[in-house]
C-alpha positions in Angstrom: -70.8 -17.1 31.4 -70.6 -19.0 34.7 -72.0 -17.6 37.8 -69.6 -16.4 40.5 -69.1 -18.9 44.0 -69.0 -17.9 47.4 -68.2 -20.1 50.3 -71.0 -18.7 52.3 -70.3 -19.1 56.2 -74.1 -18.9 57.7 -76.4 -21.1 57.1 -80.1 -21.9 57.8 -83.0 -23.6 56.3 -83.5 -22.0 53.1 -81.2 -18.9 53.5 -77.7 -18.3 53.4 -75.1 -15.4 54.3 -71.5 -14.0 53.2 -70.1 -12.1 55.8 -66.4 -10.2 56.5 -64.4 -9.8 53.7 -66.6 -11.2 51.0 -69.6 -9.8 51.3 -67.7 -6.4 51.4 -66.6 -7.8 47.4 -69.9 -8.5 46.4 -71.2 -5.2 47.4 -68.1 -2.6 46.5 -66.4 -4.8 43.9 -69.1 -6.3 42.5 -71.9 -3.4 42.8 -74.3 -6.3 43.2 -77.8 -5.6 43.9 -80.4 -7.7 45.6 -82.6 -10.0 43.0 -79.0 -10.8 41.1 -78.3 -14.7 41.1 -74.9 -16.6 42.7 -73.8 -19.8 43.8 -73.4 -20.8 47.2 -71.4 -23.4 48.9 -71.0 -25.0 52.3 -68.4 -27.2 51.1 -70.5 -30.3 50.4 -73.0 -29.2 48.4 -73.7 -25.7 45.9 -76.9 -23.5 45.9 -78.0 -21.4 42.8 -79.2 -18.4 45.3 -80.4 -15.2 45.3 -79.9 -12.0 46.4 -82.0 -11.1 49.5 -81.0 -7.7 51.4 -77.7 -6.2 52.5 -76.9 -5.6 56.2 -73.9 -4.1 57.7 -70.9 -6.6 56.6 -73.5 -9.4 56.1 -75.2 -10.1 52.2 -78.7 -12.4 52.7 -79.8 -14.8 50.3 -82.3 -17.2 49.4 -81.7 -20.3 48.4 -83.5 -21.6 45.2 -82.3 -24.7 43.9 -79.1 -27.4 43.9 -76.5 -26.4 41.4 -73.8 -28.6 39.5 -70.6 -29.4 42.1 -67.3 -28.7 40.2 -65.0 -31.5 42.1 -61.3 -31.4 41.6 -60.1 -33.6 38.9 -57.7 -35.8 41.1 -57.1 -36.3 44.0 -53.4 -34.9 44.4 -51.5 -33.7 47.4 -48.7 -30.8 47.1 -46.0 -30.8 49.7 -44.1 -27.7 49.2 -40.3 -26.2 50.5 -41.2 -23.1 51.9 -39.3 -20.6 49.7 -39.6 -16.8 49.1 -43.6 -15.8 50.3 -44.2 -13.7 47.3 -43.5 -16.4 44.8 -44.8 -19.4 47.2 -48.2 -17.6 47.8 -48.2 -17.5 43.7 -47.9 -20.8 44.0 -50.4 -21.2 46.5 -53.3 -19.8 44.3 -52.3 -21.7 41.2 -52.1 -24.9 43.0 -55.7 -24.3 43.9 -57.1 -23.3 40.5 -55.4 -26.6 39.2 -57.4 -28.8 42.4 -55.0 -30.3 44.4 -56.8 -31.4 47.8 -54.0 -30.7 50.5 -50.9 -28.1 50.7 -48.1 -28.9 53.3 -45.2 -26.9 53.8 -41.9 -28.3 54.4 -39.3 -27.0 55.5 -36.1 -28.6 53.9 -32.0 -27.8 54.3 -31.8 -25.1 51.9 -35.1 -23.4 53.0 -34.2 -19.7 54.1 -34.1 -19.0 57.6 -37.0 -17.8 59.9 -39.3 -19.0 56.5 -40.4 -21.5 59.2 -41.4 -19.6 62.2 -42.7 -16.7 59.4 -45.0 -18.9 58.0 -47.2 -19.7 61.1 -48.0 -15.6 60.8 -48.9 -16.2 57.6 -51.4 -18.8 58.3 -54.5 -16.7 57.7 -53.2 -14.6 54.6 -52.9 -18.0 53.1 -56.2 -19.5 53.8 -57.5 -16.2 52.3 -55.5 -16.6 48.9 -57.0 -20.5 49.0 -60.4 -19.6 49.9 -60.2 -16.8 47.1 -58.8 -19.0 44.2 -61.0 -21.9 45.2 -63.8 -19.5 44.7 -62.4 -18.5 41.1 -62.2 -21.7 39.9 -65.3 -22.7 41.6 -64.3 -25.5 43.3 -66.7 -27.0 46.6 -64.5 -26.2 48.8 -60.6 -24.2 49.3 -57.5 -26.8 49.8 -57.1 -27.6 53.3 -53.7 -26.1 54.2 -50.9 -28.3 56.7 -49.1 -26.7 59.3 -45.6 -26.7 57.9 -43.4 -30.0 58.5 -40.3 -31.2 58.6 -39.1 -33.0 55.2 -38.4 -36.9 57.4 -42.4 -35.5 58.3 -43.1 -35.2 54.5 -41.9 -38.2 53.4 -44.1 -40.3 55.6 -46.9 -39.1 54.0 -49.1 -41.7 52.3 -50.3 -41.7 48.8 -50.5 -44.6 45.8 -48.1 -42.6 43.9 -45.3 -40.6 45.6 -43.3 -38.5 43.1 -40.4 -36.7 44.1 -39.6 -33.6 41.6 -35.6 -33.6 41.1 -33.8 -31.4 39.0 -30.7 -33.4 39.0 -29.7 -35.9 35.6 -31.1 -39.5 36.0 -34.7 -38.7 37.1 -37.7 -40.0 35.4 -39.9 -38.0 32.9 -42.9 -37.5 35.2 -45.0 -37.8 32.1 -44.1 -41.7 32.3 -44.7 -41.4 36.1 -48.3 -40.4 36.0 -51.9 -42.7 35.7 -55.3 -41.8 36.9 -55.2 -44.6 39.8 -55.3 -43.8 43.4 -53.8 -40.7 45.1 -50.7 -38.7 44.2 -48.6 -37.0 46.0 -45.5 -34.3 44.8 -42.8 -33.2 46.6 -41.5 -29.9 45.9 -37.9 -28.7 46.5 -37.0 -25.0 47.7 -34.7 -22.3 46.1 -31.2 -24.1 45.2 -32.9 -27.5 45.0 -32.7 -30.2 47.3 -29.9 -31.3 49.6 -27.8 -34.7 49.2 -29.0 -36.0 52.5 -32.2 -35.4 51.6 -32.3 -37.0 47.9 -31.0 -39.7 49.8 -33.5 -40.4 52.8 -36.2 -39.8 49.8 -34.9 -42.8 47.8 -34.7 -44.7 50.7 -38.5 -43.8 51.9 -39.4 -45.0 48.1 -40.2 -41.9 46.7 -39.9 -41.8 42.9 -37.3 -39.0 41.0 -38.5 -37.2 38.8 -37.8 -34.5 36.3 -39.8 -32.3 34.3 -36.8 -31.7 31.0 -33.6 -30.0 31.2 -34.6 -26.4 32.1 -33.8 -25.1 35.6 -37.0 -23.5 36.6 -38.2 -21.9 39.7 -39.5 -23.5 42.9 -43.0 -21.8 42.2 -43.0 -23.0 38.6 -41.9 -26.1 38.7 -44.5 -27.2 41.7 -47.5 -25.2 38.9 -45.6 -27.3 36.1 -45.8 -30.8 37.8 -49.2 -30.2 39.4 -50.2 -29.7 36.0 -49.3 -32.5 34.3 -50.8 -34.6 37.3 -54.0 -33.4 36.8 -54.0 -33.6 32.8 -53.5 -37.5 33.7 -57.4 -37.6 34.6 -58.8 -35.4 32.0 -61.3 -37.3 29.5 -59.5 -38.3 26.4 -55.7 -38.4 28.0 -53.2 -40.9 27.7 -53.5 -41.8 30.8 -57.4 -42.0 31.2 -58.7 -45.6 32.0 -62.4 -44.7 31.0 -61.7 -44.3 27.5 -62.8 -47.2 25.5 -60.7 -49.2 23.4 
């Protein structure tokens, strides 16, 4: 069984500490006791470590030895609609389990109202659930989090592959869409899908439709759905993986 990661926030020489909320975890959560081994990161690199002494809100540890990094699989970007906070902090979490590097908010036509000003408030709850998950999965380092933009904002963003998730007829399978080249970047529409002015300044930016079958499904899952089968494109053995030989 893999050992549990902590994005430890002191560092010096050979020691490390958790503080706040996560060295309250290990201690009442996790009943750990010093001598028990973790991993550590700073965000660049991972520590096996151990357990030192417990202070008040503050865990010490020593630092023994470099451990493997666990990188994320490719390097994807998720811009988001804002939509209903319960469901999009679901999505939150699950889009950084599944690696992607950056989440941006956007706030389209048919995203509810106040959902913009709201989220600002809800800046720090949702670097918590991205720290948390990117601890889980034991990534280096959480996905940095965008202050939320407007969509003409979103669709100047940069990336080798731009895809643009569309729930109406005529869109592209994304499974055609996908190779393991370069950067990627998915849109995301809100609750009641995307506006016609929108669809339209998205063509014209060159973003590419596409569609994930004939199902309606969910803001939250269909952003999990497509993220998905983004990242699958880089796994060893896909389709779409140029290392394989011939």
């Amino acid at each position: 069984m893999a050992r549990r990661l902590f994005y430890a926030q002191e560092w010096k020489a050979d020691k490390a500490w958790l503080t706040g909320d996560a060295a309250e975890h290990l201690r009442r959560v996790l009943r750990a006791q010093p001598g028990q081994l973790y991993e550590l990161s700073d965000g660049e690199r991972v520590w096996l470590a151990r357990i030192e002494r417990f202070g008040r809100e503050r865990v010490e540890f020593s630092l023994l030895e470099p451990a493997p990094l666990v990188r994320p699989p490719a390097p994807v970007v998720l811009l988001a609609a804002l939509f209903k906070f319960d469901r999009f902090e679901w999505m939150l979490e699950k889009a950084a389990e599944l690696g992607v590097e950056r989440i941006t908010p956007v706030a389209s036509l048919r995203s509810e109202k106040g959902l913009e000003a709201a989220a600002a408030r809800r800046r720090a709850r949702w670097e918590k659930i991205l720290r948390e998950a990117g601890q889980q999965s034991r990534r280096l380092r959480p996905p940095e989090l965008g202050e939320v933009v407007s969509l003409p904002e979103a669709l100047n963003t940069q990336a080798d592959t731009r895809l643009w998730l569309e729930e109406e007829a005529g869109a592209s399978p994304i499974l055609g869409e996908v190779s393991p080249a370069g950067t990627v970047a998915v849109l995301c529409g809100p609750e009641g899908g995307w506006d016609h002015r929108e669809r339209a300044a998205a063509a014209a930016a060159g973003w590419k439709a596409v569609s994930l079958g004939p199902m309606i499904l969910r803001a939250e899952t269909a952003a999990v759905a497509a993220l998905a089968v983004v990242v699958s494109a880089w796994a060893p053995g896909s389709a779409g993986d140029s290392s394989r030989g011939a």
